[in-house]
PyMOL commands that place a pseudoatom at each C-alpha (Angstrom):
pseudoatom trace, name=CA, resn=UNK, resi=1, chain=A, elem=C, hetatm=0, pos=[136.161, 111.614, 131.590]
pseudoatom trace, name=CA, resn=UNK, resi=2, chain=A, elem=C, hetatm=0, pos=[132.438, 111.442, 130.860]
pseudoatom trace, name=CA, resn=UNK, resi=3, chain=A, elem=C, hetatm=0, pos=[130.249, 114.683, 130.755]
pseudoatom trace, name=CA, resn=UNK, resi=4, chain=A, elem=C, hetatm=0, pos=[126.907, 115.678, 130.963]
pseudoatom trace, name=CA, resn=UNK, resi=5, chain=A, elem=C, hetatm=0, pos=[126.629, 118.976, 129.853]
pseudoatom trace, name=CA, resn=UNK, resi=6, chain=A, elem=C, hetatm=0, pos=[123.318, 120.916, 131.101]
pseudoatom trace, name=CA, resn=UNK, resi=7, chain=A, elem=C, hetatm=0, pos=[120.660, 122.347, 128.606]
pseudoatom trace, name=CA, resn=UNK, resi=8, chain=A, elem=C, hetatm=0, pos=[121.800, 125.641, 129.536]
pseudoatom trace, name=CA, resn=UNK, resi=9, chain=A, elem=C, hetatm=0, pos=[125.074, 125.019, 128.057]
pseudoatom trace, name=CA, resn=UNK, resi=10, chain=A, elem=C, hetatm=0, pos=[125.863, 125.260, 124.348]
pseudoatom trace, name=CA, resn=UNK, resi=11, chain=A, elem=C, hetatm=0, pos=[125.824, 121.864, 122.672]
pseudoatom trace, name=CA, resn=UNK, resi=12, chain=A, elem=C, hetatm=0, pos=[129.162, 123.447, 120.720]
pseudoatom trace, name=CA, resn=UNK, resi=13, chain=A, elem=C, hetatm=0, pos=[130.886, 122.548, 123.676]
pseudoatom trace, name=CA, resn=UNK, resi=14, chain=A, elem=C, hetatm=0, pos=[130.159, 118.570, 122.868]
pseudoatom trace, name=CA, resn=UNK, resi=15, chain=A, elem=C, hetatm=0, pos=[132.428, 118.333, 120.023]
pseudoatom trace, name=CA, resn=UNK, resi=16, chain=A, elem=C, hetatm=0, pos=[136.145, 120.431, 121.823]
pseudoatom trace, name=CA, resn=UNK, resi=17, chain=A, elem=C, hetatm=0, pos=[135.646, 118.065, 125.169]
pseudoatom trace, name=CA, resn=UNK, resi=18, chain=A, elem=C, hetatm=0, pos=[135.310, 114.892, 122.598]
pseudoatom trace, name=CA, resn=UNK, resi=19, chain=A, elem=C, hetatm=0, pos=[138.331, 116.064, 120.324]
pseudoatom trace, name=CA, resn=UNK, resi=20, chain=A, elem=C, hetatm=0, pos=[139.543, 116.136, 123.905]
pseudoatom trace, name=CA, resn=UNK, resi=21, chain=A, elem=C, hetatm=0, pos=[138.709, 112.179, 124.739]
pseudoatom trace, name=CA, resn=UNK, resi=22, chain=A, elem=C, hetatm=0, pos=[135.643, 112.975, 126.753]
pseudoatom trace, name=CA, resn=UNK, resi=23, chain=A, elem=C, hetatm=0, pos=[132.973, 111.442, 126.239]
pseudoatom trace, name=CA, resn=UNK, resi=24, chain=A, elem=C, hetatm=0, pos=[130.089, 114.031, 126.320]
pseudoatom trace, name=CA, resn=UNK, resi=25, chain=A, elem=C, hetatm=0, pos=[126.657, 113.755, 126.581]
pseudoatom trace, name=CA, resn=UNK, resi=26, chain=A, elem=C, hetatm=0, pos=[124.147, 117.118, 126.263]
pseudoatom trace, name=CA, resn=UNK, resi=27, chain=A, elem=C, hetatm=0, pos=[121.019, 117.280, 127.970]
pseudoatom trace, name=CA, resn=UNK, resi=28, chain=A, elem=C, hetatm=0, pos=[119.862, 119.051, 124.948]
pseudoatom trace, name=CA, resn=UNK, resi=29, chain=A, elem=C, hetatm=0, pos=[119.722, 116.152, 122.819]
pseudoatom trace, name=CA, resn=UNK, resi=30, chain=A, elem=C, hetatm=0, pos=[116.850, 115.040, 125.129]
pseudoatom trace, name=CA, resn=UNK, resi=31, chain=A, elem=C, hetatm=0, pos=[113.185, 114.851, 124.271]
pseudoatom trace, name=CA, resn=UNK, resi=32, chain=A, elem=C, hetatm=0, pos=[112.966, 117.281, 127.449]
pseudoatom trace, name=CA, resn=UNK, resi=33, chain=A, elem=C, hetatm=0, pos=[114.693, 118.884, 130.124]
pseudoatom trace, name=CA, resn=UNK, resi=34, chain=A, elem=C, hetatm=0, pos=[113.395, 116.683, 133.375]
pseudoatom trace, name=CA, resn=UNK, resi=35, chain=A, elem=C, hetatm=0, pos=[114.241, 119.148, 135.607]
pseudoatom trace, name=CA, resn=UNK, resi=36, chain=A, elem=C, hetatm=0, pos=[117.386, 119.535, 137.998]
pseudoatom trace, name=CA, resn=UNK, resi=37, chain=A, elem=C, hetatm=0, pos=[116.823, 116.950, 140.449]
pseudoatom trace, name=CA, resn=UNK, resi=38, chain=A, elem=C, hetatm=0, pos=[116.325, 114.167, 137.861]
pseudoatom trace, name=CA, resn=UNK, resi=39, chain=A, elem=C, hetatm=0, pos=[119.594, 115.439, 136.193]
pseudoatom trace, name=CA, resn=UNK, resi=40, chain=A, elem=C, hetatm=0, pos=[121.498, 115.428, 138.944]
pseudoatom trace, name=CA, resn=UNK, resi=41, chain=A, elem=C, hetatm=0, pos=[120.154, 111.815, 140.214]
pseudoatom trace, name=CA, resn=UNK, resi=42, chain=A, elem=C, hetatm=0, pos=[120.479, 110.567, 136.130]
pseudoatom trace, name=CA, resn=UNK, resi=43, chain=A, elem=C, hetatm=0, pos=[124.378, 112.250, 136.173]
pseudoatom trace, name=CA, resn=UNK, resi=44, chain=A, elem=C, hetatm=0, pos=[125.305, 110.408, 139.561]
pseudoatom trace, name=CA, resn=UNK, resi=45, chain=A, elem=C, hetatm=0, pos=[124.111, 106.940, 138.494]
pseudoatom trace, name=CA, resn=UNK, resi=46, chain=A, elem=C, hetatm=0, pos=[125.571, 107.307, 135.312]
pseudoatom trace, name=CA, resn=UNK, resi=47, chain=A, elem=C, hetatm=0, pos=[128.791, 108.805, 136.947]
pseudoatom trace, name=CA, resn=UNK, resi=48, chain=A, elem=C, hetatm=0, pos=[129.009, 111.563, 134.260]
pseudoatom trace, name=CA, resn=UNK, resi=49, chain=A, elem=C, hetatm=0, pos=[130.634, 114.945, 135.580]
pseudoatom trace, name=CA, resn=UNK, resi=50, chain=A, elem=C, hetatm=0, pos=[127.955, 117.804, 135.076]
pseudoatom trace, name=CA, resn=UNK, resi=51, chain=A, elem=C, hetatm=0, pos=[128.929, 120.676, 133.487]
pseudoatom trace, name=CA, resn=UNK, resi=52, chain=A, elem=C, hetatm=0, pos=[126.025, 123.441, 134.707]
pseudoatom trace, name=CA, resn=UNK, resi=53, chain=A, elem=C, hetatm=0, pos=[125.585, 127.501, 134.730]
pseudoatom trace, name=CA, resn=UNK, resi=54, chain=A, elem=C, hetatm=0, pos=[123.309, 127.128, 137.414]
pseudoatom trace, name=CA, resn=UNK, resi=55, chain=A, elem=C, hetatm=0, pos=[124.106, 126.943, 140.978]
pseudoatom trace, name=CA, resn=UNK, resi=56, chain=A, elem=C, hetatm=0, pos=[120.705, 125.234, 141.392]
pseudoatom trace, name=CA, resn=UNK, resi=57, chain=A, elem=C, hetatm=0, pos=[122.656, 121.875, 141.262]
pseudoatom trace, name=CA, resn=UNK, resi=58, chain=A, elem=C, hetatm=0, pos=[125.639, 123.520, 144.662]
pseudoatom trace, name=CA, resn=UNK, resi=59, chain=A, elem=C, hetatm=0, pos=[122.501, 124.039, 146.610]
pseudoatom trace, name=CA, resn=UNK, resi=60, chain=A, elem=C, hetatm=0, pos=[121.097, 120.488, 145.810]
pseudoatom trace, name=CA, resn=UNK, resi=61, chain=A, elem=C, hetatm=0, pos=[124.066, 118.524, 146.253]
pseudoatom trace, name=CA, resn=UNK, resi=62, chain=A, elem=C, hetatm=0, pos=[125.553, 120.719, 149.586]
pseudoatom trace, name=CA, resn=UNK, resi=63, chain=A, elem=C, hetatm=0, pos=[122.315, 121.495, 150.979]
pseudoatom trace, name=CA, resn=UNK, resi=64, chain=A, elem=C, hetatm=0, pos=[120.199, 118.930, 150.266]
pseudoatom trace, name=CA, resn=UNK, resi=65, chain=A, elem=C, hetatm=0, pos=[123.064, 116.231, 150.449]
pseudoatom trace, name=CA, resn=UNK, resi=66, chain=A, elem=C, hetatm=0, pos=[122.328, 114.742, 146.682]
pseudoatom trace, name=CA, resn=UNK, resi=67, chain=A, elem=C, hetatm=0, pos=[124.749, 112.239, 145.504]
pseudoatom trace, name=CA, resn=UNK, resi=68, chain=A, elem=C, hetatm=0, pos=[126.570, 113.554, 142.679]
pseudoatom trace, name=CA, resn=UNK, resi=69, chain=A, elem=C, hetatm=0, pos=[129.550, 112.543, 140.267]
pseudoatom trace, name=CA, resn=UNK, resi=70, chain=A, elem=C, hetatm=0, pos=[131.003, 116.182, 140.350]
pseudoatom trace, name=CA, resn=UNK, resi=71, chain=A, elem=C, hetatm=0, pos=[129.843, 119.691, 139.125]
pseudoatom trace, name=CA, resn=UNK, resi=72, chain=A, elem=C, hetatm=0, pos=[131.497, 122.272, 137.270]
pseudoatom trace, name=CA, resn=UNK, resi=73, chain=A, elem=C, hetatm=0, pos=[129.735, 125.202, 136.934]
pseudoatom trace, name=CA, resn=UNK, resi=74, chain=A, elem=C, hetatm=0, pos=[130.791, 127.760, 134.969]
pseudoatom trace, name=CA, resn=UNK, resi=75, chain=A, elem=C, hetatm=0, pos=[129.997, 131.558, 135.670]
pseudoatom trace, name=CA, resn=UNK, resi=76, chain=A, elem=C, hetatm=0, pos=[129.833, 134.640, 133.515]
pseudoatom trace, name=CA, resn=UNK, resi=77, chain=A, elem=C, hetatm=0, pos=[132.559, 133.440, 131.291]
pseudoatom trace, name=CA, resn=UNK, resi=78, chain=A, elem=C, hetatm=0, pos=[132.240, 133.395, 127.078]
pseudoatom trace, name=CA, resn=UNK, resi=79, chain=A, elem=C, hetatm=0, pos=[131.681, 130.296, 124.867]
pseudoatom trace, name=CA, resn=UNK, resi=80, chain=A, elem=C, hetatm=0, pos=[135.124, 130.125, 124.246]
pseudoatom trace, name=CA, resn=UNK, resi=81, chain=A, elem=C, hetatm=0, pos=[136.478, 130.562, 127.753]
pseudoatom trace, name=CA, resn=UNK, resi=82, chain=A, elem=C, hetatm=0, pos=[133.873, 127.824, 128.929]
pseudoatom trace, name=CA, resn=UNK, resi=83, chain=A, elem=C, hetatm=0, pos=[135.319, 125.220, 126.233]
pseudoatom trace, name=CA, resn=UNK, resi=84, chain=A, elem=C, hetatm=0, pos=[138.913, 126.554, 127.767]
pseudoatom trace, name=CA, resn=UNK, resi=85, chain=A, elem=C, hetatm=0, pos=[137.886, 126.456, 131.165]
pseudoatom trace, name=CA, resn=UNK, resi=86, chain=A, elem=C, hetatm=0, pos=[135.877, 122.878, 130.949]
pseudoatom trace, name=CA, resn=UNK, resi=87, chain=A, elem=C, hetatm=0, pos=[139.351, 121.452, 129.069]
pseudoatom trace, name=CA, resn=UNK, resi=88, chain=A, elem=C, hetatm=0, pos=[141.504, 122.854, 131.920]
pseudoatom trace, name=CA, resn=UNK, resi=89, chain=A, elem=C, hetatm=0, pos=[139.571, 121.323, 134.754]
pseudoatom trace, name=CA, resn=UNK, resi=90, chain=A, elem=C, hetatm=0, pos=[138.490, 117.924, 133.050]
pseudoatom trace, name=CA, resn=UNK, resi=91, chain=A, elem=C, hetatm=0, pos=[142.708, 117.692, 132.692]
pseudoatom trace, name=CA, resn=UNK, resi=92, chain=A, elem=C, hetatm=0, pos=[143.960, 119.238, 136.130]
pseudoatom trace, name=CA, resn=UNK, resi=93, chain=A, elem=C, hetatm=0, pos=[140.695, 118.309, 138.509]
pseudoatom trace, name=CA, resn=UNK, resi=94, chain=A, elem=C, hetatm=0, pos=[139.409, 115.021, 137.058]
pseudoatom trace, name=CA, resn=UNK, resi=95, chain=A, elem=C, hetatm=0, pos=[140.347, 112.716, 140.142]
pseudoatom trace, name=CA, resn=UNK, resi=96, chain=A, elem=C, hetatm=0, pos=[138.618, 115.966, 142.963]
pseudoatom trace, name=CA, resn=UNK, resi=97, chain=A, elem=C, hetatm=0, pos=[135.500, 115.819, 140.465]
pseudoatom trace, name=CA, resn=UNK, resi=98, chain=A, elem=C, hetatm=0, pos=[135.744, 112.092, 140.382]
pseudoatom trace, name=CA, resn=UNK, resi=99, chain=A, elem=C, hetatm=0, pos=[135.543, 112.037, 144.524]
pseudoatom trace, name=CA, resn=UNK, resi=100, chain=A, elem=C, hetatm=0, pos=[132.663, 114.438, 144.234]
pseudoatom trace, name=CA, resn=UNK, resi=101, chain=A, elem=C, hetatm=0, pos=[133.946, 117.936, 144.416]
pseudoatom trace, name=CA, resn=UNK, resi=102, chain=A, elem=C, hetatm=0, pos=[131.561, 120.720, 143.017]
pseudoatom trace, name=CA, resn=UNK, resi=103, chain=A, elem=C, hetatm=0, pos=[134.217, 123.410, 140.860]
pseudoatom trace, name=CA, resn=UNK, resi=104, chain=A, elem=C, hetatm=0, pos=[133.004, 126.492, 140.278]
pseudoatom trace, name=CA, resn=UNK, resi=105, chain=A, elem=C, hetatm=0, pos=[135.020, 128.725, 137.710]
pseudoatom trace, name=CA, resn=UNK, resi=106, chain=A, elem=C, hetatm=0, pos=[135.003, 132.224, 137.019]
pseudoatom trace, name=CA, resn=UNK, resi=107, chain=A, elem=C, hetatm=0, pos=[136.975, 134.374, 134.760]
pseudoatom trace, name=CA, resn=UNK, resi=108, chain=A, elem=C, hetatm=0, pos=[139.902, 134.794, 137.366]
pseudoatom trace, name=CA, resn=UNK, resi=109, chain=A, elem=C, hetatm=0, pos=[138.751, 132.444, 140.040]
pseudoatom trace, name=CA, resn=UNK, resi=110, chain=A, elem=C, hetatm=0, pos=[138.299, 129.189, 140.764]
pseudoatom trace, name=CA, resn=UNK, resi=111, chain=A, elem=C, hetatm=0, pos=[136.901, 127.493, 144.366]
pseudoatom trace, name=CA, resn=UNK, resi=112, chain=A, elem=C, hetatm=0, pos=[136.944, 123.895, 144.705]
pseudoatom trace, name=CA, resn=UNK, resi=113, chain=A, elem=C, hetatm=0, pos=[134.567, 121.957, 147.048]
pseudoatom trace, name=CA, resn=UNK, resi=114, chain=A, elem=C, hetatm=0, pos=[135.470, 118.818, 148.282]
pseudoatom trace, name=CA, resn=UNK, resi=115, chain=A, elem=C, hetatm=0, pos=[133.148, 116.412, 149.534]
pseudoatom trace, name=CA, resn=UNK, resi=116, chain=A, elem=C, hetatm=0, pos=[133.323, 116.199, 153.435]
for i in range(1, 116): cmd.bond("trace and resi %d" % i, "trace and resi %d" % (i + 1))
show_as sticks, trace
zoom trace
């Protein structure tokens, strides 16, 4: 899968999901952060999967109706149960994120929204 991986995410999570076969870009790397709309716009046309703590990007793609490639957003969990969590998703949920669902996973929880 390919992955865009917000600047609020650790860049240490680049280098499991490529050991992984993903390829993995980090917003990070980037001169600056453009702010979420342009990330969200740059991830669709590039049909990368974003990888976000922020539910600024739910409310932009559900309310607002942006065109997205999918969205996992993490909450509240550790370094190491993000690179766990991201690994078990990319694997189980690749086709629902590939259709445009928005995955949100906590420690013990995980909601799916599929695009209507």
């Amino acid at each position: 899968m390919n992955v865009l991986l917000d600047s609020c995410i650790s860049g240490t999570l680049r280098a499991p999901l490529e050991k992984a076969g993903h390829h993995v870009e980090w917003i990070g790397d980037w001169p600056s952060d453009p702010g979420d709309d342009q990330i969200l716009t740059y991830a669709h046309n590039a049909r990368l999967i974003l990888v976000t703590l922020d539910k600024d990007f739910g409310a932009l793609a559900i309310r607002d109706g942006k065109p997205h490639a999918g969205i996992i957003r993490l909450v509240n969990l550790s370094l190491r149960d993000q690179i766990s969590a991201c690994q078990q998703v990319l694997q189980r949920y690749g086709s629902e994120l590939a259709n445009g669902a928005l995955i949100t996973v906590e420690q013990n929880r995980l909601r799916i929204r599929r695009p209507e």
